[in-house]
Backbone bond lengths (Angstrom), bond angles and torsions (degrees), N, CA, C in turn:
res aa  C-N    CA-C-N  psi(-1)  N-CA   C-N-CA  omega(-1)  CA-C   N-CA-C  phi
1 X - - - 1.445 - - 1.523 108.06 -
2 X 1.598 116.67 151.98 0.815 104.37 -177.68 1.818 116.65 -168.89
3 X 1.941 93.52 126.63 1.417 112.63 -148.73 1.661 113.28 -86.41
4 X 0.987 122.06 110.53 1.202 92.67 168.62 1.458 123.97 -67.25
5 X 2.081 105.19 165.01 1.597 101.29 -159.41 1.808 109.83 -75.53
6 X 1.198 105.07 -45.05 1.877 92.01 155.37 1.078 129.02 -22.96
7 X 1.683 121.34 -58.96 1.671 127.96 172.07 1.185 128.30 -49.11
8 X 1.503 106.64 -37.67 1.106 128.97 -179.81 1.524 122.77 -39.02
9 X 1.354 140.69 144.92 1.512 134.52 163.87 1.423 90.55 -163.10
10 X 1.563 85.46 155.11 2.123 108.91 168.75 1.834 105.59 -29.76
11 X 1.382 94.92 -60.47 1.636 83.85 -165.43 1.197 125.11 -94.37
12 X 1.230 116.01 40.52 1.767 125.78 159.65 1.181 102.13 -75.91
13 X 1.529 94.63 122.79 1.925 105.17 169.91 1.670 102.88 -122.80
14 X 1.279 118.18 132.36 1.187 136.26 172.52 1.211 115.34 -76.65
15 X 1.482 141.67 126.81 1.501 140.46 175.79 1.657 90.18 -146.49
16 X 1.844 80.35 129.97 1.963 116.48 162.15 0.916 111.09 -92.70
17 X 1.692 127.18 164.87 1.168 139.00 145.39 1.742 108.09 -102.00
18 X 1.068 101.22 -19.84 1.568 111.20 177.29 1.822 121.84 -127.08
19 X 1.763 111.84 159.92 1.248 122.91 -151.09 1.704 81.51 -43.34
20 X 1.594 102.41 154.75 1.342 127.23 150.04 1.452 130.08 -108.21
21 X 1.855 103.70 127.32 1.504 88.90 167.55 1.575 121.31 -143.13
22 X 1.770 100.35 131.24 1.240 115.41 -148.95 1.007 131.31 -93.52
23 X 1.495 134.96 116.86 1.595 136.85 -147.22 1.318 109.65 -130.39
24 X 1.460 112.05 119.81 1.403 117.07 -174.97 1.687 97.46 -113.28
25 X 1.954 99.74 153.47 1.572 88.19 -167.22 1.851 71.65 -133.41
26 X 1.237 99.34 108.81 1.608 96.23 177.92 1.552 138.63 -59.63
27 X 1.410 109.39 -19.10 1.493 131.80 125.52 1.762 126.26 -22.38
28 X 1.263 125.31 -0.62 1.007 156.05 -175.44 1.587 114.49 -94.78
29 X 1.337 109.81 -49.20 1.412 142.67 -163.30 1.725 98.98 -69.72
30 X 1.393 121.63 148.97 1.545 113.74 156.49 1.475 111.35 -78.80
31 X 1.456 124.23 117.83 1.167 139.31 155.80 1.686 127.31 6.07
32 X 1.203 103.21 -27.90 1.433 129.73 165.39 1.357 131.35 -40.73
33 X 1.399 86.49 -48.13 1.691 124.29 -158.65 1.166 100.89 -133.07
34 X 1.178 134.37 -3.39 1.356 124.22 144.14 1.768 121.96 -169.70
35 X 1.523 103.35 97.35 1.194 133.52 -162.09 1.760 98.29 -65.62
36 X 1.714 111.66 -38.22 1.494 105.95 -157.89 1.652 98.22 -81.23
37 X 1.719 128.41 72.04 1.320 110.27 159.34 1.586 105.32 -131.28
38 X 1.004 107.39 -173.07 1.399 109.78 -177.38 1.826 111.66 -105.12
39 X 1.253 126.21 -6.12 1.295 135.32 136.15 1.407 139.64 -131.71
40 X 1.100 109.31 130.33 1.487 103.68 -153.38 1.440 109.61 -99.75
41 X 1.368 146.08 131.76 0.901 132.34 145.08 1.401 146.94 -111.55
42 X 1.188 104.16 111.98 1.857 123.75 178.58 1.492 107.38 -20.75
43 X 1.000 124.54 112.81 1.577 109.29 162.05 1.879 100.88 112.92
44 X 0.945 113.71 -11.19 1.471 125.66 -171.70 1.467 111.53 -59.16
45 X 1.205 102.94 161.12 1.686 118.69 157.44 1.697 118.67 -2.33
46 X 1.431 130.88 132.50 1.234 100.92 137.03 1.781 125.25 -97.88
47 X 1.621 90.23 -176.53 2.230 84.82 178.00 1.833 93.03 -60.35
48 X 1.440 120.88 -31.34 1.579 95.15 -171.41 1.486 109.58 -97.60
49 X 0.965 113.77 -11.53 1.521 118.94 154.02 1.835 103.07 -31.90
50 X 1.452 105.49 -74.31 1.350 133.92 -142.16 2.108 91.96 -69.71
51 X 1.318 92.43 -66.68 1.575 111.26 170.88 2.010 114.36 -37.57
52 X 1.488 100.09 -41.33 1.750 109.66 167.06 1.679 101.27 -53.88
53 X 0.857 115.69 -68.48 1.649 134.13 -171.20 1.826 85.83 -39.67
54 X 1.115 114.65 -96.71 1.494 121.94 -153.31 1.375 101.97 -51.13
55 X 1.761 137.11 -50.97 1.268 114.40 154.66 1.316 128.43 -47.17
56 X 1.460 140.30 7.88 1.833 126.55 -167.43 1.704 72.87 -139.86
57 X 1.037 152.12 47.01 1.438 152.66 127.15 0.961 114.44 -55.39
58 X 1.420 138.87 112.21 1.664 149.14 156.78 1.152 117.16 -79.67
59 X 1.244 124.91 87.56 1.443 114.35 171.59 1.676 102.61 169.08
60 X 1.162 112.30 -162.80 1.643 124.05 174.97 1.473 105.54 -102.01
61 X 0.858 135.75 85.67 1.791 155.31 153.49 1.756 85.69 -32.19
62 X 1.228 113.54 112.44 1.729 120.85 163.17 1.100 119.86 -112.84
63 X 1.513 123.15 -14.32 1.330 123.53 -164.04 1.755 106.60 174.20
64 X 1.032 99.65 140.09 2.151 126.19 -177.77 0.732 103.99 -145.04
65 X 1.475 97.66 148.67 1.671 126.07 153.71 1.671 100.39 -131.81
66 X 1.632 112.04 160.76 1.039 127.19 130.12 1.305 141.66 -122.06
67 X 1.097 123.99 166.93 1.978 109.56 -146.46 1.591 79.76 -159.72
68 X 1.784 100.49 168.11 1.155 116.53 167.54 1.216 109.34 68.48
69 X 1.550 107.04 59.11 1.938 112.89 176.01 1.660 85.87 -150.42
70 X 1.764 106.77 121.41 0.873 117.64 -167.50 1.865 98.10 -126.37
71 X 1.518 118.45 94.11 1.509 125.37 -154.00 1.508 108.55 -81.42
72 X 1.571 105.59 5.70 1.481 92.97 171.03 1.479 121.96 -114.38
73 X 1.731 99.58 26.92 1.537 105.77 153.32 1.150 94.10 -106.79
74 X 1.086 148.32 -56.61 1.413 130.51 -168.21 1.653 137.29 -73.37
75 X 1.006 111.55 93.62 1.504 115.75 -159.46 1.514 128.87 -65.07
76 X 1.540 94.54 -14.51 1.536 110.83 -170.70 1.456 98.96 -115.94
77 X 1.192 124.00 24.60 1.523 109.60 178.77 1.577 132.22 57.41
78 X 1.468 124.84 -9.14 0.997 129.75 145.79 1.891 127.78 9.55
79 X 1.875 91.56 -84.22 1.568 88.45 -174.60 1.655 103.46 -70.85
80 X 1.172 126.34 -3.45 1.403 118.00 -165.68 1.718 93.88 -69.11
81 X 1.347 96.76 -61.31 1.405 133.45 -164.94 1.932 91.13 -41.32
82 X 1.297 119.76 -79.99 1.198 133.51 -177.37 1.746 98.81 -48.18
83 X 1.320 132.14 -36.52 1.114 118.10 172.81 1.833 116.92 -55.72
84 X 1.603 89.70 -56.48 1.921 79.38 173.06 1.036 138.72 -96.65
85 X 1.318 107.57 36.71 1.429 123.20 144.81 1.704 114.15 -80.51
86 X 1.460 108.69 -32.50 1.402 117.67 -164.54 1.368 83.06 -72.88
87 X 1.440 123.84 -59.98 1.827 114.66 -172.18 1.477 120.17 -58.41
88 X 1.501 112.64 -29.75 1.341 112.92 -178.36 1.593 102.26 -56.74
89 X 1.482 116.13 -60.12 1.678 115.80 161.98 1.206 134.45 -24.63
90 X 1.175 111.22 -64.63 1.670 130.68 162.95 2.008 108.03 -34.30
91 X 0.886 103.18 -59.37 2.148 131.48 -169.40 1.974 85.10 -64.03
92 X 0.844 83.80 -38.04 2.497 81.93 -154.80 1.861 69.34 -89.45
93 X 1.551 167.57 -55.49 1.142 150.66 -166.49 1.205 90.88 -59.30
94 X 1.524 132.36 -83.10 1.113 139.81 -128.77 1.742 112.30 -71.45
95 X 1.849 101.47 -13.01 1.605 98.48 -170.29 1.654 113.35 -108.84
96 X 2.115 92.25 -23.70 1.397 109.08 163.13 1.372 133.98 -97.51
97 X 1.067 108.93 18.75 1.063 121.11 -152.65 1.693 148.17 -0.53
């Protein structure tokens, strides 16, 4: 499914009836919080923005990726960092469901 970011608000909750699989494009994020992509957008996501989403998931989480982390803008590791947190999230859904 798919929201545009205007539509978008805090309390959109997503519910499946079938497997889910969950793709984060870290390019998503405000620039802030994650410098290492190759487009950035101002005004973006936050990590708890992003982290709301994957906790308010309805369904069976089977499979993720995240993509769109480009580490040679980011010098300090930052988006890496904020990425595995995003997977650590993803791992505690997918085992606790």
């Amino acid at each position: 499914e798919i929201i545009p970011m205007r539509e978008w608000h805090r309390d959109i909750k997503f519910e499946f009836n079938n497997p889910v699989y969950l793709s984060i494009d870290m390019d998503c994020l405000d620039p802030g919080f994650a410098p290492g992509v190759s487009h950035y957008e101002p005004g973006g996501f936050t990590p708890r923005d992003v982290i709301s989403i994957i906790q308010g998931v309805k369904g069976l989480i089977v499979g993720a990726d995240i993509v769109e982390v480009n580490p040679k803008r980011d010098h300090h590791g930052m988006t890496a960092s904020v990425g595995a947190k995003f997977l650590k999230e993803i791992l505690d859904r997918m085992i606790n469901g």
